[in-house]
N, C-alpha and C positions, 0 to 999 in steps of 0.2 A: 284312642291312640295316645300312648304317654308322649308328653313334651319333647322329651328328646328326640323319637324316634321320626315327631312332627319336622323338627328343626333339622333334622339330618336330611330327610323329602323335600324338604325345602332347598336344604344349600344343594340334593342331586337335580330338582328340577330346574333350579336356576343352570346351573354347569351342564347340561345338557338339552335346556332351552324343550323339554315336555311340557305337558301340562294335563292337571286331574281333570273329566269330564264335569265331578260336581264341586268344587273348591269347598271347606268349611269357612265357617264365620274366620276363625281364625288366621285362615291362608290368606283369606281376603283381606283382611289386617296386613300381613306380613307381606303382601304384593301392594298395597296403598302405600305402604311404606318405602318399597323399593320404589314406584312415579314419583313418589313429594320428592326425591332424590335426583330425579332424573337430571335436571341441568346440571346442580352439584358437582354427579359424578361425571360429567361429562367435562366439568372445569376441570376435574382432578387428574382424568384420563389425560387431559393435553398437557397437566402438571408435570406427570409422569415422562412422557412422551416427549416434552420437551427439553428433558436431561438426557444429553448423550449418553449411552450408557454400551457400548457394544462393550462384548467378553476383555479385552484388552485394556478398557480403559476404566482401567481399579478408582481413581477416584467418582468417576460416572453412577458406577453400580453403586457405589457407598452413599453418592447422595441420592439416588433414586429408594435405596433402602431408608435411609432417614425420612422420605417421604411417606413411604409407608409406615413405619414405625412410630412417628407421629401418628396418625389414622388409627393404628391398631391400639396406642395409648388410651384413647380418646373414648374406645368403647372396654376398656378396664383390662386390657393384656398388659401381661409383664414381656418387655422386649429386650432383645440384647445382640448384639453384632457377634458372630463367629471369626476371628480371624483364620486364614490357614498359613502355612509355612509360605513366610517370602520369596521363596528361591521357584514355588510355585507357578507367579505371577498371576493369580487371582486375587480378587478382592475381598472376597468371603462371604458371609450367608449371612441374611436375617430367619431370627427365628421368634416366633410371639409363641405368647404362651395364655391361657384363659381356665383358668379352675374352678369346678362348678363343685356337684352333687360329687360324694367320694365314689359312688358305688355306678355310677351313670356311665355309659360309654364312652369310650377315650378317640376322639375323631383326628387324623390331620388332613391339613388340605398344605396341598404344594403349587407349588410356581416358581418362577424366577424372574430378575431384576434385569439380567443383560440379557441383550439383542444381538443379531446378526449384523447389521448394520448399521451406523445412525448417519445423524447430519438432516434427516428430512423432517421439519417441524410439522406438528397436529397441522390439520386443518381439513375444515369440515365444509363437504359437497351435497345439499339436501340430506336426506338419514346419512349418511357413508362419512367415514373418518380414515383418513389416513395419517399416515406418520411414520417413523420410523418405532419399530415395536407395537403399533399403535393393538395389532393383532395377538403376534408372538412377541413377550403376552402378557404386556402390560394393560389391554383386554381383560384378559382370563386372570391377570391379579387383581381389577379391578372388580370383576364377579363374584371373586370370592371372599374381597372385601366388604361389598355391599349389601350383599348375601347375609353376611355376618351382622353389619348395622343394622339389617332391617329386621333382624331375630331379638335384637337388643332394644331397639325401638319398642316393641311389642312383651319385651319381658324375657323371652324364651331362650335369650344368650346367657342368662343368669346362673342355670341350673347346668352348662353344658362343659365339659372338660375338651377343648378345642386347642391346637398345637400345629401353628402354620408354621410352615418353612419355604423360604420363598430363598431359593440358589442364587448364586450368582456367579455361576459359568456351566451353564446346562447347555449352552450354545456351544461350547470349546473346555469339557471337564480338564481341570488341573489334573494331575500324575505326580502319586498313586490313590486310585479314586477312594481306595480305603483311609485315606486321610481326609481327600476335598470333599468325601460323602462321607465325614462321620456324625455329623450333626444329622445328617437327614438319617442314616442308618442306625441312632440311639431313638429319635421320634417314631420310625416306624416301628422300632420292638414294641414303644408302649405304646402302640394304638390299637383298636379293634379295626378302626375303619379307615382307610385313606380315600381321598379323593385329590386327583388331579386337574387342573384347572386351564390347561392348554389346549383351547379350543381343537377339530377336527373336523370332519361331515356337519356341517348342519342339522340339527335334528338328531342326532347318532350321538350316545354314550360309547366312547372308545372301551370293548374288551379285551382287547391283548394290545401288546405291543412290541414291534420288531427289533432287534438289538441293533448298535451302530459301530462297526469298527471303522478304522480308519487305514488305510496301505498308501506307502509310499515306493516305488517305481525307480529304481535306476539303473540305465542301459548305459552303455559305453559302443563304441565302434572306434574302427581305425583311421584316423582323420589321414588326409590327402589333399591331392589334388581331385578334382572332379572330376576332370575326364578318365581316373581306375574306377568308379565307381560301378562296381557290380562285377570286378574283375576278383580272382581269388588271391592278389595280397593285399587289398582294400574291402572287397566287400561293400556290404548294403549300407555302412552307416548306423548312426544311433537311431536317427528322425525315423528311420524306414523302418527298424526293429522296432521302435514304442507304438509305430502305427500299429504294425502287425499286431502287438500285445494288444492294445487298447482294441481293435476293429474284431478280434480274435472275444474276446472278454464280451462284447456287445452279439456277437452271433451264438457264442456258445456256451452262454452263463445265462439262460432263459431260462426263468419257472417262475411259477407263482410265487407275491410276499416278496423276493430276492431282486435288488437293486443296486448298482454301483456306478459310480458318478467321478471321473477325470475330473478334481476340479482347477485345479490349477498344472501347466504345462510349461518347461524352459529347455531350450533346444540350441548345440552350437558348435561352437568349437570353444569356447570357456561359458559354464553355466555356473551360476552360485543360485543357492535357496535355501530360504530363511523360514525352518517350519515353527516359529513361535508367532513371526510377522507375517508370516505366509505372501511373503513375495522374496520375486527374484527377478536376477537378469540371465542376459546371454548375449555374446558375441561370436558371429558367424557370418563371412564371406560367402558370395552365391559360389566363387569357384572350389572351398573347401568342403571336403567331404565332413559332417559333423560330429564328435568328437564323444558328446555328451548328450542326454537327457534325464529331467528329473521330472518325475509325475508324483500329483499327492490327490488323494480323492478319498469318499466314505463308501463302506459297503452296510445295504441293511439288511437285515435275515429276520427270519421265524423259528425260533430254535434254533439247538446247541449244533444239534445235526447239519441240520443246515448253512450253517456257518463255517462247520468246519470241512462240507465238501465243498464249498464256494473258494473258500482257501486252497483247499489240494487244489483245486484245479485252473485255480490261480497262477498258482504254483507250478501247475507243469504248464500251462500258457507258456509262461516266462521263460522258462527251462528250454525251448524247442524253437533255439535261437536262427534267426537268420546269420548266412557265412559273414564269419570276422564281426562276428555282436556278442558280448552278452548283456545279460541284462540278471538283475535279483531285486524280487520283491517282498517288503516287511508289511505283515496284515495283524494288526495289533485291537484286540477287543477291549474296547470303550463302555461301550452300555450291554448289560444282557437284556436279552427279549423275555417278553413275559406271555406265553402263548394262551388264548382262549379257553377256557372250561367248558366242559359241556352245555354248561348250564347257563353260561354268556351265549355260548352259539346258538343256542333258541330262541334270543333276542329278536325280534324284526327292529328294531334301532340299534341297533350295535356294526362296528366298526373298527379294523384296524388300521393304524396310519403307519 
């Protein structure tokens, strides 16, 4: 087995947590390597972890990347911050870089720096670690860091042409993605091989993966007093129409792969929401009939197809208003899916999240 193709086996067994029945001399090096590390990384994990870093907070992401860019210095990559347009409100991307053999394959591994949430510090309960990110996936950046040191340890990172790109708002892409993903979309032209680093199943290399849009929801009804309510120059209201949509959406948007998530809800007779901070309010009296609603949630699919009849029929949901409501909804795509090959789906470890 050539070097390289050793050291590529290696960074997929680590990112998918397999393992060879007979290991060579060499693996056995290159896994001795990854335990002599073991508390280290386990400092660095809480290092991480312990920078707030959720998608909104630009200086969080930039010093959680300085952490790694450090690290990646350390085993001879060239490193450099991507900024993107300010009007954005992202922080931007770390990208390393590692040049080996000219003729040798061109690998990238990805990740990202911001979290969904933060504020909860590491701390660790017998084997188990929590935190905020501690999983999604400052984790899975750490994998694919150690992965790497422990190639280098051994020799084998020497020879390898290796090009991480580690995001920093894969939790909440900036808009238009052909800008906030152009650094990762010049990296994957020049690779042969990507590997992604965001944990999924246990045991399970992820094959495909569903796309994520996002839709935003707003109903209007005829506010009042409460006792017209349900009469024909008042009607049902907002509250009663968003129900029907959302309860409507949850019975009749069933299929495999296909999920969609209300995640935030404001209801009243004056509603504001804020889709950059993703909160709002509302003001509403129990005797008035409510005026407004604004719903904001993600949909995920498996293909193109299937995204775009989730949408039509989204779409007529909404359309098939209860009296004196309407309601319109914008279903805007985010991520595209990348659906299975034949040849993934013969996997018995394989997975889509």
């Amino acid at each position: 087995m050539r070097p390289w193709s050793l050291s590529l086996l290696v960074l997929a067994l680590l990112a998918v947590s397999t393992a060879l029945a007979a290991p060579s001399a060499l693996e056995k090096r290159i896994a001795a390597a990854v335990d002599r590390r073991a508390d280290a990384a386990l400092e660095l994990l809480a290092e991480t972890v312990n920078v707030q870093s959720a998608t909104e907070n630009l200086p969080g992401v930039r010093a959680v990347g300085e952490i790694y860019a450090r690290e990646f210095r350390a085993l001879g990559f060239e490193t450099r911050w991507v900024d993107v347009p300010a009007e954005m409100r992202r922080a931007g991307h770390l990208v390393a870089t590692h040049r080996g053999q000219r003729n040798g394959p061109r690998l990238l591994l990805i990740g990202h720096l911001d979290t969904v949430l933060q504020g909860e510090p590491f701390r660790r309960d017998g084997n188990r670690a929590y935190g905020s990110g501690s999983s999604d996936m400052k984790g899975g950046n750490l994998v694919a860091l150690e992965a790497l040191r422990a190639l280098h340890a051994t020799g084998e990172l020497r020879a390898m042409n290796v090009t991480v790109v580690f995001t920093g708002d894969e939790e909440d892409p900036g808009s238009p993605q052909l800008v906030t993903r152009e650094s990762l979309l010049a990296a994957a032209a020049d690779a042969d091989i990507a590997l992604a680093f965001e944990g999924s199943a246990p045991g399970k290399g992820v094959i495909g993966r569903r796309g994520i849009a996002a839709w935003r929801l707003h109903v209007t009804g005829v506010q009042g007093h409460s006792s017209g309510i349900f009469g024909e120059a008042r009607g049902y209201g907002a509250i009663f129409e968003a129900a029907r949509i959302l309860d409507q959406f949850r019975t009749e948007l069933r299929e495999p792969n296909l999920t969609y998530n209300p995640s935030a809800i404001v209801g009243g007779t004056n509603v504001s929401y804020d889709t950059a901070t993703k909160s709002g309010t509302a003001l509403g009296k129990t005797n008035v009939i409510p005026r407004e609603v604004r719903v904001e949630g993600d949909l995920r699919y498996l293909g193109a197809a299937q995204f775009e009849s989730a949408r039509a029929r989204m779409q007529a949901i909404v359309a098939a208003n209860l009296p004196q409501t309407s309601a319109e909804i914008v279903v805007e795509n985010e991520y595209p899916s990348m659906a299975p090959n034949p040849a993934a789906n013969a996997s018995s470890v394989s997975s889509i999240p």
